[in-house]
C-alpha positions in Angstrom: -37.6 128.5 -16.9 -35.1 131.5 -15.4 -34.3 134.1 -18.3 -30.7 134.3 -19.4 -29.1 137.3 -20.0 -25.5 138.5 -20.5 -23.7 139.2 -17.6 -19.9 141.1 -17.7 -18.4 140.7 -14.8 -15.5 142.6 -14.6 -14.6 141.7 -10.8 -15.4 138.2 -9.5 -14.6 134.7 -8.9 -14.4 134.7 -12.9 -14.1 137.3 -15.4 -15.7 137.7 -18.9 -19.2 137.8 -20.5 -21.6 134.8 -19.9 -24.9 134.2 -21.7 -26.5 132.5 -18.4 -29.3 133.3 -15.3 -29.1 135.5 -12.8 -28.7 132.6 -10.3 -25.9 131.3 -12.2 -24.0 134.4 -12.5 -24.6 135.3 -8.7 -22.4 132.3 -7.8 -19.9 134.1 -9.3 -19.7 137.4 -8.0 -21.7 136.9 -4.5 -19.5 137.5 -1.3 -16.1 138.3 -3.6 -15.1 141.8 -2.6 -15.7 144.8 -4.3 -17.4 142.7 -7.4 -18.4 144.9 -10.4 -20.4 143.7 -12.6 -23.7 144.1 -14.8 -26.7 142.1 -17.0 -27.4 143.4 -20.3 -29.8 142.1 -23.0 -27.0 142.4 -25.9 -23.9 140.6 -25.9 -22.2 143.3 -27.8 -23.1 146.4 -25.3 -21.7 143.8 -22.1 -18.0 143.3 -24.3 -18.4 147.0 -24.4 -19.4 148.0 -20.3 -16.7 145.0 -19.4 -13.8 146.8 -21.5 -14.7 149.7 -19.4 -15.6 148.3 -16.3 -12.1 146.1 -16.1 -10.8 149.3 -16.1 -12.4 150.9 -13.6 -11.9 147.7 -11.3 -7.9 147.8 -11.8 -8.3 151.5 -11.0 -10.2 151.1 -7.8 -7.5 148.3 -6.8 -5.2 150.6 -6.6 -6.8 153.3 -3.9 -10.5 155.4 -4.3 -9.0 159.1 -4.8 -10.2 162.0 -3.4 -11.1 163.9 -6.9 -13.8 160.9 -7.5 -15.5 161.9 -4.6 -17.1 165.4 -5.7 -18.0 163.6 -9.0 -21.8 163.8 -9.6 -23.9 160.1 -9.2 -26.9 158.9 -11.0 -30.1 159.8 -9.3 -30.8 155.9 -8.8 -27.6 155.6 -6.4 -27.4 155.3 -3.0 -24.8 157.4 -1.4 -23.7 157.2 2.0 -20.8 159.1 3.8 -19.8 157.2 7.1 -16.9 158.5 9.9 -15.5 157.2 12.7 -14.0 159.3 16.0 -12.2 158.8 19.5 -11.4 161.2 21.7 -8.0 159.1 23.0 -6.0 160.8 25.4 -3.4 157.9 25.9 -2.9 158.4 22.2 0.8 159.2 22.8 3.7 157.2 22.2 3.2 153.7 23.9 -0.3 154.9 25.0 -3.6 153.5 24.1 -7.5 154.5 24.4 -8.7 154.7 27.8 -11.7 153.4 29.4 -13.0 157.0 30.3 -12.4 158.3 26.4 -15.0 159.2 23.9 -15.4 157.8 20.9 -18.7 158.0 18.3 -20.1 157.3 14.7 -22.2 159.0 12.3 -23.5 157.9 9.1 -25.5 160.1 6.5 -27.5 158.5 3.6 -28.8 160.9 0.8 -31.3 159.1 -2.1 -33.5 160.8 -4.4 -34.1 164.1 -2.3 -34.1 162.1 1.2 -31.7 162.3 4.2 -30.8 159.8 6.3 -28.7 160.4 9.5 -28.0 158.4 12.2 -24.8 158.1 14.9 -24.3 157.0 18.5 -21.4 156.6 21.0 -19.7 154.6 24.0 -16.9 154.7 25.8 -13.3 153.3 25.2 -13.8 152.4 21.6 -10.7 153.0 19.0 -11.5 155.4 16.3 -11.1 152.1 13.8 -13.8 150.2 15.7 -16.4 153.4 15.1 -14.9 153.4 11.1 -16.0 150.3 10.7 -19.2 150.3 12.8 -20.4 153.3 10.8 -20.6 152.0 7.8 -22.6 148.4 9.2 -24.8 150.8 10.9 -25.4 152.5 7.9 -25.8 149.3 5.3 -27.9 147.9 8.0 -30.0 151.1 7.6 -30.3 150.6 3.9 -30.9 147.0 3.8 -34.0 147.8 6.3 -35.1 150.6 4.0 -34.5 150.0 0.8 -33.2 146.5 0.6 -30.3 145.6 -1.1 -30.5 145.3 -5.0 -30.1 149.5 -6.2 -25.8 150.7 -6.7 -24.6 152.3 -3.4 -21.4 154.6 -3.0 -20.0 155.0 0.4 -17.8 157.9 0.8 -15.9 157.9 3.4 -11.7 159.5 4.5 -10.8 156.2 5.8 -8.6 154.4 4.1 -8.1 151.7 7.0 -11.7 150.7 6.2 -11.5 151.0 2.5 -8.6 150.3 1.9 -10.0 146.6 3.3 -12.3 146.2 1.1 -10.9 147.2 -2.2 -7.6 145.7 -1.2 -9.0 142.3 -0.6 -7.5 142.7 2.9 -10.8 141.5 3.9 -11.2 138.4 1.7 -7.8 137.2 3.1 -9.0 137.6 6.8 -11.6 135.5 5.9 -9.3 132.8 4.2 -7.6 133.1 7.3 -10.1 131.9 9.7 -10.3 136.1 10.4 -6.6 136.2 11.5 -3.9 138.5 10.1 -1.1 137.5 7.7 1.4 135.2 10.2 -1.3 133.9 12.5 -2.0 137.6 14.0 -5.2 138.3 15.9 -7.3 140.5 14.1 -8.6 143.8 15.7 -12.5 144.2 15.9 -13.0 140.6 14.1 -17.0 140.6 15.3 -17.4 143.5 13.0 -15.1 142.5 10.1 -17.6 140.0 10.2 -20.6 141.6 10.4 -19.4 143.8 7.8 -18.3 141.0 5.4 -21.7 139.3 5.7 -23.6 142.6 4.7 -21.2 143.4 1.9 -22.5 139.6 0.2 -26.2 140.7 0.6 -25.6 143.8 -1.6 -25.6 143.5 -5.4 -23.1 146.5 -6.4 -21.3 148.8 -3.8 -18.6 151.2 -4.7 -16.0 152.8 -2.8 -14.6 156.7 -3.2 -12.1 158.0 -0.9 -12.8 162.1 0.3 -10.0 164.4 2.3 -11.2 164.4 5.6 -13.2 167.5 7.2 -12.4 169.3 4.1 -14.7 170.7 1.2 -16.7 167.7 1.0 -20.4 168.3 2.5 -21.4 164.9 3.3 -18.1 164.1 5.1 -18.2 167.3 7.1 -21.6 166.8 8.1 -20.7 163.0 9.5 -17.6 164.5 11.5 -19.6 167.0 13.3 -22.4 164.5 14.0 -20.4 162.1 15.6 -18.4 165.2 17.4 -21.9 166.0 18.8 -22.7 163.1 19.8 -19.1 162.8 21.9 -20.1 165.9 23.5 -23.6 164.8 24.4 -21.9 161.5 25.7 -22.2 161.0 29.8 -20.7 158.5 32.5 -23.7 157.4 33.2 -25.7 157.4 29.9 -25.2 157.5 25.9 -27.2 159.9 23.5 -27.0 158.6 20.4 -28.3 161.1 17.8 -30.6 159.9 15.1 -32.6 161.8 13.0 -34.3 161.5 10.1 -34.9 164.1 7.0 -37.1 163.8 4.0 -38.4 165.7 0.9 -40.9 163.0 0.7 -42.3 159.8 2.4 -39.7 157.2 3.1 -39.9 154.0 1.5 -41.5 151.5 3.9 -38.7 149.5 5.9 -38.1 145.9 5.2 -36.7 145.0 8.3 -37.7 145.3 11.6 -36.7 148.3 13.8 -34.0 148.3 16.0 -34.7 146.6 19.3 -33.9 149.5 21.5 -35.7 152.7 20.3 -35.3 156.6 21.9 -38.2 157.8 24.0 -40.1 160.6 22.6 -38.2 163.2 24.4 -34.9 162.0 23.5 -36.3 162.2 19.8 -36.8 165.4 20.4 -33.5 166.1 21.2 -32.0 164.4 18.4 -33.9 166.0 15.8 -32.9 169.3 17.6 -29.5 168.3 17.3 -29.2 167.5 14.1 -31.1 170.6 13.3 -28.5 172.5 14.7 -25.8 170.9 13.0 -27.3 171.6 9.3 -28.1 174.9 10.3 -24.2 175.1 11.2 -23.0 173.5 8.0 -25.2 175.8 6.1 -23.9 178.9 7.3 -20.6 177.6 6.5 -21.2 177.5 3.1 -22.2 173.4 2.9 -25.5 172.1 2.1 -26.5 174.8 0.0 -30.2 173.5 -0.6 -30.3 173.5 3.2 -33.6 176.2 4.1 -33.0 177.9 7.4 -35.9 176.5 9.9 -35.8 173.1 8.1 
């Protein structure tokens, strides 16, 4: 017989404490956007996390703010900073990307002393497109790694993609049949999509908003990935740069790889890159527990 437990649920389909199961309550909270909630043994500590977790919710409804961004996270959370770039030079009035423009992402996910980092380009992709594609890349990444049940945090400075999510812009596509308010077609639907399905699969994901290439780290180290990997891009050839950094082992994936994977010079070359780019950020004053040669 499945264990009951009390859940608070301060964002979901329904809101309260309920003395149910796990599968029950899941009903309730799976695939709803941004749903907060938790499972407690005692009734009295879940009337006490929901009084502060409602809070918190109505708080993140309104917009992630920069401040909450530097704020220190349990070891046990996932964080991930994701960023999105094109290099459009029709971006004047009246002018749009063109074919021939650069555009990249970059995702970096740091857990319990490990470093993940991964990002790749193309050609003629809006900056949007690579928001949103940096951060499926990057729960695909965790799914495959760590699965989906620990708290994640994405970081990220844009508000197009968060604002989405904690908005319930996305929920509404979806009502929609993934069209805009008034019929509208909706920009980079396949991903929307993509992204909505992974959001369902994880159990808790918050959302903090940072200042753009500013002070914070993880967000600076994302913008001049993907700026690397622009640079590295060629007519005739991508280069995405991945790389991975550990303290320690990696967990042992869950998924399969991806399909396509680098050769072992272009592995190489990744690794080099990224290398470079820490080595950058650390002589910039960022990733202080970076060690020079690392």
């Amino acid at each position: 017989m499945a264990t009951k437990k009390y859940y608070a649920i301060a964002k979901g389909r329904q809101t309260g404490v309920f003395n149910t199961t796990w599968a029950e309550a899941k009903q309730l909270v799976e695939g709803f956007p941004g749903a907060r909630y938790k499972g407690f043994t005692d009734k009295a500590a879940a009337q006490a996390w929901l009084k502060g977790g409602a809070t918190a919710a109505k708080a993140a409804q309104k917009k992630p703010t920069a401040a909450a961004a530097n704020t220190p996270l349990p070891a046990n959370v996932l964080q991930v900073y994701t960023d999105g770039g094109s290099r459009n030079t029709g971006n004047v009035q009246g002018g749009h990307v063109k074919s021939g423009d650069k555009a990249a992402w970059a995702y970096l996910i740091e857990y319990q002393g490990q470093q993940v980092s991964d990002s790749a380009g193309e050609f003629g992709a809006t900056n949007n497109k690579m928001e949103i594609t940096a951060l499926v890349e990057a729960l695909r990444k965790i799914k495959a790694t760590w699965g989906t049940d620990l708290p994640v945090v994405v970081i990220a400075d844009s508000r197009y993609v968060l604002n989405a999510i904690t908005k319930n812009w996305l929920a509404g596509w979806q009502r929609r049949g993934w069209q805009r308010s008034g019929g509208q077609p909706l920009a980079n639907k396949e991903l929307w999509q993509q992204l909505a399905q992974l959001l369902r699969e994880f159990r808790q994901i918050d959302y903090r908003w940072t200042k753009g290439h500013a002070t914070n780290a993880g967000n600076v180290f994302v913008d001049a990935a993907l700026n690397r990997t622009m640079d590295q891009l060629t007519p005739t050839q991508l280069h995405p740069v991945a790389a991975t950094m550990t303290a320690k082992p990696a967990p042992k994936a869950t998924a399969a790889p991806k399909t396509v994977q680098p050769d072992a010079a272009h592995q190489r070359a990744s690794a080099e890159s990224m290398k470079a780019i820490r080595e950058q950020l650390h002589q910039m004053g960022y990733l202080q527990n970076h060690k020079s040669g690392e």
